[in-house]
C-alpha positions in Angstrom: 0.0 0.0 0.0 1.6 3.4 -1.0 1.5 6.6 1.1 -1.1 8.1 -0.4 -3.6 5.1 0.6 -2.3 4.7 4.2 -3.2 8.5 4.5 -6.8 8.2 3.0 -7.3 5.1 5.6 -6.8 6.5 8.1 -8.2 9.8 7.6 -12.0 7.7 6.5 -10.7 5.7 10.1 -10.5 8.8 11.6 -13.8 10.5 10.1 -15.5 7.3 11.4 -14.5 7.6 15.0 -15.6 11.5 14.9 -19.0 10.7 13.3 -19.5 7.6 15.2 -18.8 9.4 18.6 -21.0 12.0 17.7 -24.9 12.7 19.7 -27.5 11.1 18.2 -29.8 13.0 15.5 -32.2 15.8 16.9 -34.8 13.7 15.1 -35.0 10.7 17.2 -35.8 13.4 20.5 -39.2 14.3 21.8 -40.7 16.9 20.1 -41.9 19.6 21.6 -44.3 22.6 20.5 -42.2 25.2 21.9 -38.9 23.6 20.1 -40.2 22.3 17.3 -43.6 23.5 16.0 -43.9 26.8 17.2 -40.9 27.9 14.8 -42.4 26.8 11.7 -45.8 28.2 12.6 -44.9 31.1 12.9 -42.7 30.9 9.7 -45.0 29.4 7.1 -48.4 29.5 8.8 -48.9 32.8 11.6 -48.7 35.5 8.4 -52.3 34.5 7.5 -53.6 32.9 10.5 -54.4 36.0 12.6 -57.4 37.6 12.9 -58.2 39.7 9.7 -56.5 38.0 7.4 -57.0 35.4 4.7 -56.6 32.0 6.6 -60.6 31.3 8.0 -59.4 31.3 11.4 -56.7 32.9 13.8 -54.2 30.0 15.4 -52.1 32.9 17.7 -53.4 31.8 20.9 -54.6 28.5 22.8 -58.1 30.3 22.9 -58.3 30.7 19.4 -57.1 27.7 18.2 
């Protein structure tokens, strides 16, 4: 094996180790509204959704929804 290929083995080896010792995903976590839905309401969703807009009902409080 020439130089080159020792280096690339042991740099994947290395890459492994890092990835492999790494937290697991965000994804497999409980959700929670605050966390996790409340951001993308209010991205894609809260523009219409309020009261006087387009959307058929306001979602901006626990009330309303």
């Amino acid at each position: 094996m020439n130089p080159v290929h020792k280096i690339i083995v042991a740099l994947a080896g290395i890459a492994a180790l890092i990835l492999w010792s790494l937290p697991p995903s965000q994804a497999t976590g409980d959700l929670t509204f605050n966390k996790d839905i409340a951001p993308l309401f209010f991205k894609n969703c809260a523009e219409c959704h309020r009261q006087g807009e387009t959307a058929p009902f306001s979602a901006l409080t626990y009330k309303e929804v």
